[in-house]
C-alpha positions in Angstrom: 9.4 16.4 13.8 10.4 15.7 10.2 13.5 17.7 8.9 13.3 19.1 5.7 15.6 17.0 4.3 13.2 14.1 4.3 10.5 16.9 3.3 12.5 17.5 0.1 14.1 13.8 -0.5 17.0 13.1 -3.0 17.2 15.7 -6.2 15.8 13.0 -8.7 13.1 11.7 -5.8 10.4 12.9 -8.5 11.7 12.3 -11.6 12.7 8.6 -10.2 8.8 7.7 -9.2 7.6 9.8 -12.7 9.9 6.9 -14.2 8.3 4.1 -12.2 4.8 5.1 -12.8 5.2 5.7 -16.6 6.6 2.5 -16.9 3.8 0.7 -14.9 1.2 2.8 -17.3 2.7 0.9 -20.5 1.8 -2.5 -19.2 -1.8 -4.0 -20.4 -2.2 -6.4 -17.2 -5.1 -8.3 -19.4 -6.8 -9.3 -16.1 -9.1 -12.4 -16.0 -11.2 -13.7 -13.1 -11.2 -17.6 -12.0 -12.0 -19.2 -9.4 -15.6 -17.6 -9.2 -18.3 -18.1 -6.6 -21.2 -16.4 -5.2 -20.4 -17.0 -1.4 -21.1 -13.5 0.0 -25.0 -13.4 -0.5 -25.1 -10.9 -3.2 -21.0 -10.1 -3.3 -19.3 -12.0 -6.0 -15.9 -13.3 -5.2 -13.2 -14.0 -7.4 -9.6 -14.4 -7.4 -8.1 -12.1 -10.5 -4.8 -12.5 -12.6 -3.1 -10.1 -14.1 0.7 -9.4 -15.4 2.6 -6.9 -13.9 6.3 -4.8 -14.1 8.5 -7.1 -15.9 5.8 -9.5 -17.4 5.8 -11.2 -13.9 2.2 -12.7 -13.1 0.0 -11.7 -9.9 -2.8 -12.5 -8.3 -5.5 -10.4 -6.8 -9.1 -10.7 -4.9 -12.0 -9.5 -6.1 -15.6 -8.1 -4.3 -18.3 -7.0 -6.8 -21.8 -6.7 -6.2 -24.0 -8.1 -8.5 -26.1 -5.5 -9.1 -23.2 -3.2 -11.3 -20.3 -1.4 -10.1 -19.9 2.0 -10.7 -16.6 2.9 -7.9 -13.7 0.9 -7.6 -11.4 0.6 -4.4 -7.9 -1.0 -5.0 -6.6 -2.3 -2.1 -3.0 -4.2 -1.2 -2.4 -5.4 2.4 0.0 -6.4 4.7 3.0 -8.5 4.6 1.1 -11.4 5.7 -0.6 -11.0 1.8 -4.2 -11.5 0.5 -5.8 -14.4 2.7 -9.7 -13.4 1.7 -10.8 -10.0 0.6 -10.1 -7.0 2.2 -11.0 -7.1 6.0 -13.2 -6.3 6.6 -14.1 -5.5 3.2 -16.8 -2.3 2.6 -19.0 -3.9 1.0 -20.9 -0.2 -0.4 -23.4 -0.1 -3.3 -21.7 -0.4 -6.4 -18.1 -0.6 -5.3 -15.7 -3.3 -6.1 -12.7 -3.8 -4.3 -10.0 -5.6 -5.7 -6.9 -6.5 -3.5 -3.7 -6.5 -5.0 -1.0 -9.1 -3.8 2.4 -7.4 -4.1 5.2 -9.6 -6.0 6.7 -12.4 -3.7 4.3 -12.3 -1.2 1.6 -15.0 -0.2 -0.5 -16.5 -1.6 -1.5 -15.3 -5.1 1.7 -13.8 -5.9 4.9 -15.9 -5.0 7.8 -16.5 -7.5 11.0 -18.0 -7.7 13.8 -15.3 -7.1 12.0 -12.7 -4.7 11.9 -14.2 -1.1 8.1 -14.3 0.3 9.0 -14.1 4.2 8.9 -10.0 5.1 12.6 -10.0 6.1 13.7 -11.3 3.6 11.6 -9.8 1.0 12.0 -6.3 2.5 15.8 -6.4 1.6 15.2 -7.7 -1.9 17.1 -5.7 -4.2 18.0 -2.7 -1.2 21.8 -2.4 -3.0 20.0 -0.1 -6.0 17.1 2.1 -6.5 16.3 0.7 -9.6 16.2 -2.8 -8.6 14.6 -2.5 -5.1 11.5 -4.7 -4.8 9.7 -1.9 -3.0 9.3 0.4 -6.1 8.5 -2.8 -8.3 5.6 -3.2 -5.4 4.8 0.2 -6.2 4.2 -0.2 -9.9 2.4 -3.6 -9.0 -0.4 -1.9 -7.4 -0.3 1.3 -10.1 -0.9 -1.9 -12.7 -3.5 -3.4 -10.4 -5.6 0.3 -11.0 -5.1 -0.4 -14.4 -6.3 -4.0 -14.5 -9.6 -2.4 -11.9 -9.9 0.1 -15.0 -10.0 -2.8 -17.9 -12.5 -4.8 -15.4 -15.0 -2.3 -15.1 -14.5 0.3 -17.7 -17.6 2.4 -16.8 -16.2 2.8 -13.1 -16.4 6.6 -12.1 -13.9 6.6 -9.5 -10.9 4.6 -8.1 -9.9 5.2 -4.5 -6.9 3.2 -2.7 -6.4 1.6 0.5 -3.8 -0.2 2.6 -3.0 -1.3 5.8 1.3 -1.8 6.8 3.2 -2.7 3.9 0.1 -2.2 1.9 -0.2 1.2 3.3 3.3 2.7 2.6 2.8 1.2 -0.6 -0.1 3.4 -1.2 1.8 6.2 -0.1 4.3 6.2 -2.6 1.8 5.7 -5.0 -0.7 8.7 -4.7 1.6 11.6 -5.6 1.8 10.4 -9.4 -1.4 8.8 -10.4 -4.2 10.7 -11.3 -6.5 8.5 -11.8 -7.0 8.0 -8.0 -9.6 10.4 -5.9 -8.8 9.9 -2.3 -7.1 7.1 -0.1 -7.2 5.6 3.4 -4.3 4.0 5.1 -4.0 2.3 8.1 -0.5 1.9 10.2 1.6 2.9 7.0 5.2 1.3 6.3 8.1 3.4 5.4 8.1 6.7 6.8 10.8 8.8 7.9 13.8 6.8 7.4 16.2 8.0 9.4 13.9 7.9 12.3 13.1 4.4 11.3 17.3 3.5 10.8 17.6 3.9 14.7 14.1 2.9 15.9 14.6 -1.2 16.9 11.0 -2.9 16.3 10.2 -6.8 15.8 8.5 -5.9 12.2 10.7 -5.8 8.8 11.9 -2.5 9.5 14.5 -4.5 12.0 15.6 -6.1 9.5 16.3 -2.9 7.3 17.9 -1.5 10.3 20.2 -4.3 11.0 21.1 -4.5 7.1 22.0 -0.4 7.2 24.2 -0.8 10.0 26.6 -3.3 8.4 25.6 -1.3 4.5 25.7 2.0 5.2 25.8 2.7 1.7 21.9 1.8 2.0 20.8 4.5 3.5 21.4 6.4 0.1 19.1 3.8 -1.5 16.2 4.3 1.4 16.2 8.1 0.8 14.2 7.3 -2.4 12.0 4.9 -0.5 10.5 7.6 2.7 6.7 7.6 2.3 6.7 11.0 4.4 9.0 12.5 1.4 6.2 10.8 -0.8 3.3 12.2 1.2 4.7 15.8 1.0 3.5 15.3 -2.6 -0.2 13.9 -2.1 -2.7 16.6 -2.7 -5.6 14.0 -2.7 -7.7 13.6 0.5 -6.0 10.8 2.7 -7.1 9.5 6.1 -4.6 8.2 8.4 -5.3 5.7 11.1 -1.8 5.7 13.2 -1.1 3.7 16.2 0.5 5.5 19.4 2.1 2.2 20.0 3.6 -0.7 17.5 5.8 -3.1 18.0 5.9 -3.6 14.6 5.9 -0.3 12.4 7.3 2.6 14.8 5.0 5.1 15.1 7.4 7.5 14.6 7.3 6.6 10.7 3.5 6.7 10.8 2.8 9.8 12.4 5.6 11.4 10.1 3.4 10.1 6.8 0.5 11.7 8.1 2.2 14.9 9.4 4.2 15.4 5.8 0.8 15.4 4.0 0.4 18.2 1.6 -3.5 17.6 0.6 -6.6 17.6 3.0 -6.2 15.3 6.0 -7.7 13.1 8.7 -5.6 11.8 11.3 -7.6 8.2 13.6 -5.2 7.7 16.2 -5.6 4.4 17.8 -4.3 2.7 21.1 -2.0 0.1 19.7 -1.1 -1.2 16.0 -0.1 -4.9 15.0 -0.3 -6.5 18.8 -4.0 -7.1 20.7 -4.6 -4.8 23.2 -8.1 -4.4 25.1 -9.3 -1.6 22.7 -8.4 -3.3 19.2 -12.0 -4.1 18.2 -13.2 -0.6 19.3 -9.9 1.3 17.7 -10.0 -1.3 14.2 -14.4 -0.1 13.7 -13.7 3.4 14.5 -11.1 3.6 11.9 -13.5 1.8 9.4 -16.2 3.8 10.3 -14.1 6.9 9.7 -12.6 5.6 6.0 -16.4 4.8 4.8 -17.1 8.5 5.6 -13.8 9.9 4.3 -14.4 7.5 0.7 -18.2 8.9 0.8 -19.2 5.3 0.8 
């Protein structure tokens, strides 16, 4: 059950994110491809840079197919960062993917001054609102739709997608951009904070629990970072696939995301998130399967 404190959030909750996003809209990301090969039959694969929040520099991969794009899906992952494209990647007709490497995190995207391990980079910046990596994330992935835009400026359509970190960072990203149609997300990060605060798990989220113990005060800061008080603002279409058991990410905080949604919903539960467990190939298709029919790819 989420209260309706977390429903409502902090009284500048929306004016904070309308700050973040317009600030990521004034950045030209001037993205460039290198690195360019042909290795996926008739996929294109390139890695991208771009500049982000702050003039810091990211990286990004990019699918295209070589017959034209006319759909774009921007994706960022997990903490573990972009390794290869998306996976599994679509691979649809005319849609690129490009996937977004957050700020810090492996490989495309480390920097001196943010930490690039997830417990460490998780607390980067918690002490303020305005300085917490999480929303700089945010607006890294809000300047990656804009670089997708500048790459193919006849794209139609831009649709999101993110798995963990990736995921809760796609959360707090819908309720502002209009430029997105619909989203999928797969064991979301972030959700119901206070439920998160006393849940022990062996992902980041321990550490963030650990940290609020000793820093109370921090608890003030994570009000503004609740991806279910985010996804009481999404009115875009967003499929949810939400593990009944995680070691990592409670499932508390992901079934509260999906439950706070305010637009049309589809809710893939699966057996287990972030571990192996007998059904993971079966659970990991079905939930692909299901976000190729939700994106109408």
């Amino acid at each position: 059950m989420i209260s309706d404190e977390v429903l409502r959030g902090p009284e500048e909750f929306d004016e904070f994110w309308m700050n973040l996003h317009d600030q990521a809209l004034l950045v030209d990301p001037e993205p460039f491809r290198i690195a360019r090969d042909g290795a996926l039959n008739e996929w294109v694969h390139s890695e991208v840079c771009f500049t982000s929040v702050d003039g810091v520099n990211l990286g990004a991969e990019l699918l295209e197919p070589e017959s034209g794009v006319d759909r774009v899906i921007v994706g960022m992952p997990g903490y573990g960062g972009v390794k290869k494209p998306f996976d599994p990647p679509f691979l649809a007709p005319g849609v690129a993917e490009l996937t977004v490497n957050a700020r810090g995190l492996p490989k495309l995207s480390q920097m001196n001054g943010i930490p690039d391990t997830p417990d460490e980079h998780v607390l980067h910046g918690i002490e303020s609102r305005d300085d917490y990596v999480i929303g700089k994330c945010v607006q890294d992935l809000w300047v990656g739709i804009t670089a997708a835009r500048a790459l193919f400026p006849d794209a139609h359509r831009i649709d999101l997608r993110g798995g963990s970190f990736g995921g809760g960072m796609v959360i707090f990203a819908l309720p502002w951009d209009d430029r997105i149609t619909a989203a999928a997300v797969h064991v979301p990060t972030f959700g119901n904070q206070p439920a998160r605060l006393i849940t022990p798990c062996i992902g980041s989220g321990e550490a963030v629990r650990l940290y609020a113990i000793k820093h109370p005060e921090v608890t003030d800061v994570l009000r503004y970072f609740d991806a279910a008080t985010a996804a009481a603002r999404i009115t875009v279409p967003v499929i949810v696939g939400a593990a009944l058991v995680d070691p990592m990410v409670p499932p508390v905080g992901q079934h509260a995301i999906y439950e706070a949604l305010a637009g049309p919903r589809l809710l893939v539960e699966t057996a287990g998130g972030h571990h192996d467990y007998p059904a993971m190939d079966l659970c990991d298709n079905a939930f692909t399967a299901a976000s190729r029919a939700w994106l109408q790819l």
